[in-house]
N, C-alpha and C positions, 0 to 999 in steps of 0.2 A: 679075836673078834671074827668071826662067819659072816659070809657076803656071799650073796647069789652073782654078783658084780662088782670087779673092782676096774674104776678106770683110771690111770694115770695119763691125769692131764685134763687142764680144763678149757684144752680150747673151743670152737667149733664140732668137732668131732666127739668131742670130749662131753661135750655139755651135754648135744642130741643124742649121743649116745646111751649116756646115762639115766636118760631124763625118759627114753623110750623105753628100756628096762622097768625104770622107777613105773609107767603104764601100765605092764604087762603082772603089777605088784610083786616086783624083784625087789631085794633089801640089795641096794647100792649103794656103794662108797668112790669119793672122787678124790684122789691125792693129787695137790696142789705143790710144789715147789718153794711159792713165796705166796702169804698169803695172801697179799692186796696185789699180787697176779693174778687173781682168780678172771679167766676169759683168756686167757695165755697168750702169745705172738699176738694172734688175730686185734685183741683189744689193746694191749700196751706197746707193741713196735711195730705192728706191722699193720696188716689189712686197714685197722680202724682210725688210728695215728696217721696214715698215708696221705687218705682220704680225706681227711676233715682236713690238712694242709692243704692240699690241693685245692679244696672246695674253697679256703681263705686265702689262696694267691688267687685265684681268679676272681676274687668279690675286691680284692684291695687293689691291684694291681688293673680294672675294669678291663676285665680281657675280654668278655663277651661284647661289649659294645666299642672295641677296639676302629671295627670297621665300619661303624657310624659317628664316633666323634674324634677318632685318632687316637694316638698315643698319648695324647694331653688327658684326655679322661680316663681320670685314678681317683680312688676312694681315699687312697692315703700315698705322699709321696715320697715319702723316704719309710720304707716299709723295715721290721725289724724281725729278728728271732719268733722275739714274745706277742709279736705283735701274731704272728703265726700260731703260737703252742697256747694260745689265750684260748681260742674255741676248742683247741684241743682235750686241755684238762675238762672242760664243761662236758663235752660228749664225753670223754672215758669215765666220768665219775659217774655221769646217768646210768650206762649202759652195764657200768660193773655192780649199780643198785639192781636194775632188770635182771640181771642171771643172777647174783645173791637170791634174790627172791624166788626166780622159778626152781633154782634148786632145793630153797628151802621147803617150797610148796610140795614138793612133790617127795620130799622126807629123806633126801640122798645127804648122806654125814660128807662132808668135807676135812681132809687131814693136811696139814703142812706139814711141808718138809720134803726131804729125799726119798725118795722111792726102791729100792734093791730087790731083786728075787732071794728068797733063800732057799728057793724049792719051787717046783710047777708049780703049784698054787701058795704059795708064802710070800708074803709080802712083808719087808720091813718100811719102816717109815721114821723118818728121826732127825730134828731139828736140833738147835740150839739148846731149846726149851724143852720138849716132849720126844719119847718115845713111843710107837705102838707095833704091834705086829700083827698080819692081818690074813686071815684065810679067803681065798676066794673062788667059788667053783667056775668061774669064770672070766677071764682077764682083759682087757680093753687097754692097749697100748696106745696113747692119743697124745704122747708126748713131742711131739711137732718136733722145726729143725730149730735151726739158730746158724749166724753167719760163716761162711767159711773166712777162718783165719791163720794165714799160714805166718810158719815161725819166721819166716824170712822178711816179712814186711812187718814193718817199726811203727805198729800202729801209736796214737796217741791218744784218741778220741777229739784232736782240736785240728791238727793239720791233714793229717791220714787217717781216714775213721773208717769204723760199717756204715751198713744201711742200719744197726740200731743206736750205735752210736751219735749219728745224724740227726738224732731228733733234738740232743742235748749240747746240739753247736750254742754258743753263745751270739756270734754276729753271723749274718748273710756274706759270704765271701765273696771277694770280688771276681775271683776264677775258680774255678774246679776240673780236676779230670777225672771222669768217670771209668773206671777197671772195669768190665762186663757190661755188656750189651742185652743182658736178659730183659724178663718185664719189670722187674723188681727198678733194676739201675736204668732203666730207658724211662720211666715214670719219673721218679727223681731227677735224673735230668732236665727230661722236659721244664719239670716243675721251676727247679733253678733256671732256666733258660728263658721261663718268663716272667722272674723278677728281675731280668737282665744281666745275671751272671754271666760272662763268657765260660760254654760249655764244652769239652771235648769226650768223646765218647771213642775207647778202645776196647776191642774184642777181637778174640782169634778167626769168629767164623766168618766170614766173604760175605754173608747176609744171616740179620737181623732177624729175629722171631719168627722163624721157617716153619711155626705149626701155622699161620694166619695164613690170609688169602695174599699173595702178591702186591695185585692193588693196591690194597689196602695198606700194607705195609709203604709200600713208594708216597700213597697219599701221605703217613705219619711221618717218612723221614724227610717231605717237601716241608711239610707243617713246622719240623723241626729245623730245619736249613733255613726256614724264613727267619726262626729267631735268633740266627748266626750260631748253630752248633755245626760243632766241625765232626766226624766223624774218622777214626783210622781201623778201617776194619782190614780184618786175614792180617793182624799183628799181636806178636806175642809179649808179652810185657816180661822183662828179666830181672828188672830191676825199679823197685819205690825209696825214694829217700828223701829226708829235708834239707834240702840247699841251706837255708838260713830259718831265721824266726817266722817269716815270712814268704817262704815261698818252697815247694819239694818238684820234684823231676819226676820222672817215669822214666827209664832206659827201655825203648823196644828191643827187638831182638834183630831189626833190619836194620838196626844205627843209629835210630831216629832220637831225639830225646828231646820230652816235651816238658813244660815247664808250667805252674799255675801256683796259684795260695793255697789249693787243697787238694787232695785227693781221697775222693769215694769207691773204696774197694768195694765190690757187688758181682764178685765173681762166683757165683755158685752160694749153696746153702749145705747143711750136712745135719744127721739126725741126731736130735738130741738125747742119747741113747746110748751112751759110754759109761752112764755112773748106775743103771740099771742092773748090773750084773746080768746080761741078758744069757750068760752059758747054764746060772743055777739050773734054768726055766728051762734049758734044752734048744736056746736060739741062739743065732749068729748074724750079726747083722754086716751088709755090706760092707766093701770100702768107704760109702760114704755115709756109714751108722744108718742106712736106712734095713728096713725089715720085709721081709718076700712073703705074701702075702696070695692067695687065689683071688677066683671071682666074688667070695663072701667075704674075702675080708679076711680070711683065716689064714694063722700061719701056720708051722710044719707041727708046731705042738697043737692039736685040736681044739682045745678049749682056751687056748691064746688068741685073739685077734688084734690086729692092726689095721688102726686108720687116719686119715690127716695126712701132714705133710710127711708123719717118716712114711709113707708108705711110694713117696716118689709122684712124680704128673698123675693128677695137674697142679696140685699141690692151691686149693681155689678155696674160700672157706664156704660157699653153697657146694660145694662137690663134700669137703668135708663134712659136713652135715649129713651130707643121706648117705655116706659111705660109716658115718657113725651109728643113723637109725638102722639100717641096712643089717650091718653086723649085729649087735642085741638083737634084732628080730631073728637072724638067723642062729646064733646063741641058743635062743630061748624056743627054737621049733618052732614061729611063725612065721606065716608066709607075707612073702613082700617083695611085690613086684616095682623092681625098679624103672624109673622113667629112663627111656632110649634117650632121649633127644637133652642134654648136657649144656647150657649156655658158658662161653667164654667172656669173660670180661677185663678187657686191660683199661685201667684209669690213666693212661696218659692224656695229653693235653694236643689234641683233642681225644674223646674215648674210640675206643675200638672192640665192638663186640659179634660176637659168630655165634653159631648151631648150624649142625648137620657138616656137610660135608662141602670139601675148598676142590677150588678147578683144579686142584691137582692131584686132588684124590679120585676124582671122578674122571682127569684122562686117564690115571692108570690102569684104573678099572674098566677102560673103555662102556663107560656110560654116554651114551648121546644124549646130552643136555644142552641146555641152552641160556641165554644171561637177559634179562631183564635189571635196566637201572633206574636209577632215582636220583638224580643231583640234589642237594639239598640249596642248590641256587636257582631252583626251577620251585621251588614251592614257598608256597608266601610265608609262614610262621619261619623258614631257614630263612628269608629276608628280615625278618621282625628280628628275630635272635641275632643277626648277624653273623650268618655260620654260610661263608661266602663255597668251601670247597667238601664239606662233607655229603656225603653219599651212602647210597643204600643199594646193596644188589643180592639178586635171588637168583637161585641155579634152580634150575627145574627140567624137569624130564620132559624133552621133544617130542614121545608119542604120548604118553601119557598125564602130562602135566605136573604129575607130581613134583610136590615143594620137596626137591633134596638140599638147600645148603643157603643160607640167610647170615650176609656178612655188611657189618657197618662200620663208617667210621666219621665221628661227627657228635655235636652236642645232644647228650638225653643216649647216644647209639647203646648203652646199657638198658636201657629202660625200654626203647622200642624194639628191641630183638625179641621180647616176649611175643609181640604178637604173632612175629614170626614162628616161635618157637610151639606155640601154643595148636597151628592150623598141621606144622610138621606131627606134634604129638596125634592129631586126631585122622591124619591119615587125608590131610588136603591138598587139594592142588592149587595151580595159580588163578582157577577160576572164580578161587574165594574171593583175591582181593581184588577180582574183574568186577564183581555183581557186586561188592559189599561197600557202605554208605560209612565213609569215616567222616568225622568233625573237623567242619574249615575256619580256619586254620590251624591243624598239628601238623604232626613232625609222621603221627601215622600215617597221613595220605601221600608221605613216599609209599606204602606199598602197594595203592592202587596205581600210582602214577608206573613200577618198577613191573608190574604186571603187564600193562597194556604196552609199556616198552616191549617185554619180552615178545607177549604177544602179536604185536608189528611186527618183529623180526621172522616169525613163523609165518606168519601172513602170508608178506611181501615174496619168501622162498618157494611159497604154495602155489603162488597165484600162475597161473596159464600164462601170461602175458609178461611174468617178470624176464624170460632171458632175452625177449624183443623190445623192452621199454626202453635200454638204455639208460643213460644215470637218472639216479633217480630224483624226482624234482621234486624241491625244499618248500615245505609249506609256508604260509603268509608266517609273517613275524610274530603275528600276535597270536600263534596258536605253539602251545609247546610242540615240541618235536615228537615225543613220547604218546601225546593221544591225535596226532595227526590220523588223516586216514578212518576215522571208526565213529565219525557221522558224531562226533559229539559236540556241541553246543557249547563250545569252552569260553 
């Protein structure tokens, strides 16, 4: 069977990919693995599964109004597994009806089973049941990673598990130790850390999530230290095993040896990408199965491309997506200008999301910028929500004003980075959110509040009379800090 496009893998990248081809009136074909996988990682372990958890410990466990009626207000109090994976199945069976259907709509064949090259453009495919073999003038590798698990640790799926593992624990344990420190296992952590597990958290590197802003980072692991997680970072772990029925160790490598009911291995991820024969095709994929790939998406064979998580950071399923439209446009010789400006988003508890560029990108570059904040305990809806230390800060250019870098951390911080992200794509400065009228009370009027902060700061360093005033004097109490100074009627 002849295909203008073939993609293996139906994840994120997988779906847009194909579904942008299917547009352009390409005959595409999507090879699927397992067939009620169809939506890959993103819907059944990972992204989508993550999140709808996370969203169900915080409704059950009443964490958002923790800091208006205390720790006594819970939705439910002896919280369980099922009591968790109940909304889970609900959302994965919607979401797996919505892509069944946009792929049918748009007339892409789906095949189960294994996927192999037999040739640059030859595709086998072959299940228990069915065989096929598939010609395609053009090839879309979208078959994401899956956990790394090495031979040395004794997984089980009950005491020692992955992160996909995890989902199919039976009880809430009473302790866990968390192996890696990435987004992946610092998310789950948290998550467990606020149905009251005692949490530990080991990783080799001396600090946590080194692409994020500092700040921000300090602000997550304050959030996390409130819920008694312990952290042992710059430690290597040598050794996982189960003491008894009930309870496994960790050996460090410093002497240390920690002890809990479970242990969550989340040490890295590696590409799914070993049962492909990827040498037929004239590829070779990394040590850690992933695939090299340029700025389109293409790899060393031409009419090959890769996208999703084998293709390495940032490994996001909206980055996915337009790295999937991205490639078939470029495939198929249309042009397709991609957006600069990239939102980050980590679902831990509380969220943390970025665009543009962190103070440490912009010292090295020796950019003079400047920081404008926004407490989210300075604005009435973060007192409504109960969101006593979340924050909003903007980098922006000292002579020119321009928005370089919009980082949060706090309830909704996924949701309101857009507007951020929206004023960067069009080429604004912090003037927009000087002049501009948001709705009282949201969570947006941190950005006029994080502007006129900034704005003070520039001020105050301009003013004629700043290096004779001396310190400088604290406005009445009733007026925020942040629009002191700029004649406003607060």
């Amino acid at each position: 069977m002849h295909y203008d496009l073939i993609v293996i893998g139906s994840g994120p990248a997988g779906q847009k990919g194909a579904i942008a081809a299917a547009k352009l009136n390409k005959r595409v074909a999507i090879v699927e693995r397992r067939g009620r996988a169809i939506g890959g990682v993103c819907l059944h372990t990972g992204t989508i599964p993550s999140k709808t958890m996370r969203e169900a410990i915080l409704h059950l466990t009443g964490y958002r109004q923790r800091e208006v009626y205390g720790d006594q207000y819970r939705n439910k109090r002896h919280i369980r597994m099922e009591d968790l994976s109940r909304k889970l199945h609900q959302v994965t069976d919607r979401e797996l009806e919505v892509i069944q259907d946009q792929l049918e709509r748009n007339r892409i064949d789906i095949f189960t089973g294994h996927a192999s090259f037999v040739g640059p453009h030859e595709i086998e495919v072959e299940s228990s049941a069915n065989y096929a073999r598939l010609h395609g003038e053009k090839i879309l590798l979208a078959c994401g990673t899956r956990p790394s698990r090495p031979d040395h640790i004794p997984f089980d799926g009950e005491h020692i598990f992955d992160t996909d593992e995890f989902l199919h624990l039976e009880e809430i344990p009473r302790s866990m130790i968390v192996v890696g420190g990435g987004v992946i296992g610092i998310e789950y952590a948290i998550m467990f850390a606020t149905l009251g597990v005692d949490v530990t958290v080991v990783d080799g590197r001396e600090r946590l999530l080194d692409f994020c802003d500092r700040e921000i980072v300090d602000t997550l692991l304050y959030h996390a230290r409130a819920l008694g997680m312990t952290f042992r970072l710059g430690e290597e772990v040598t050794q996982i095993e189960k003491l008894n029925e009930n309870t496994v160790f960790v050996e460090l490598k410093s002497g240390k040896r920690l002890i809990a009911a479970t242990a969550l291995f989340s040490a890295g991820r590696v590409g799914d990408s070993d049962r492909l024969n990827l040498a037929a095709a004239g590829l070779a994929p990394d040590g850690r199965g992933r695939i090299k790939c340029d700025e389109n998406y293409q790899t060393e064979v031409p009419h090959i491309y890769g996208v999703g998580d084998i293709v390495g950071f940032p490994s996001l399923a909206s980055t996915s997506m337009e790295q999937g439209r991205r490639a078939a446009c470029h495939a198929f010789g249309q042009t397709y200008e991609a957006f600069r400006h990239m939102p980050y988003g980590l679902f831990t508890i509380p969220e943390i999301s970025m665009v543009g560029k962190s103070e440490q990108e912009l010292t090295a570059d020796c950019v003079p910028y400047e920081v404008g904040l926004a407490r989210f305990s300075e604005i009435a809806r973060g007192q409504i929500i109960g969101d006593e230390t979340g924050l909003l800060k903007l980098l922006f250019h000292r002579e020119t004003l321009e928005l370089l870098g919009v980082h949060c951390i706090g309830d909704s911080a996924t949701e309101i980075v857009h507007i951020g992200q929206t004023v960067m794509g069009l080429g604004g400065t912090l003037e927009y959110f000087r002049d501009a009228v948001f709705n009282y009370p949201t969570m947006a009027e941190c950005y006029k509040v994080a502007a006129l902060d900034g704005l003070n700061k520039l001020a105050a360093e301009r003013s004629p009379a700043a290096e004779d005033a001396g310190p400088p004097v604290m406005p009445p109490v009733d007026v925020p800090p942040t629009e002191a100074g700029l004649g406003l009627n607060v």
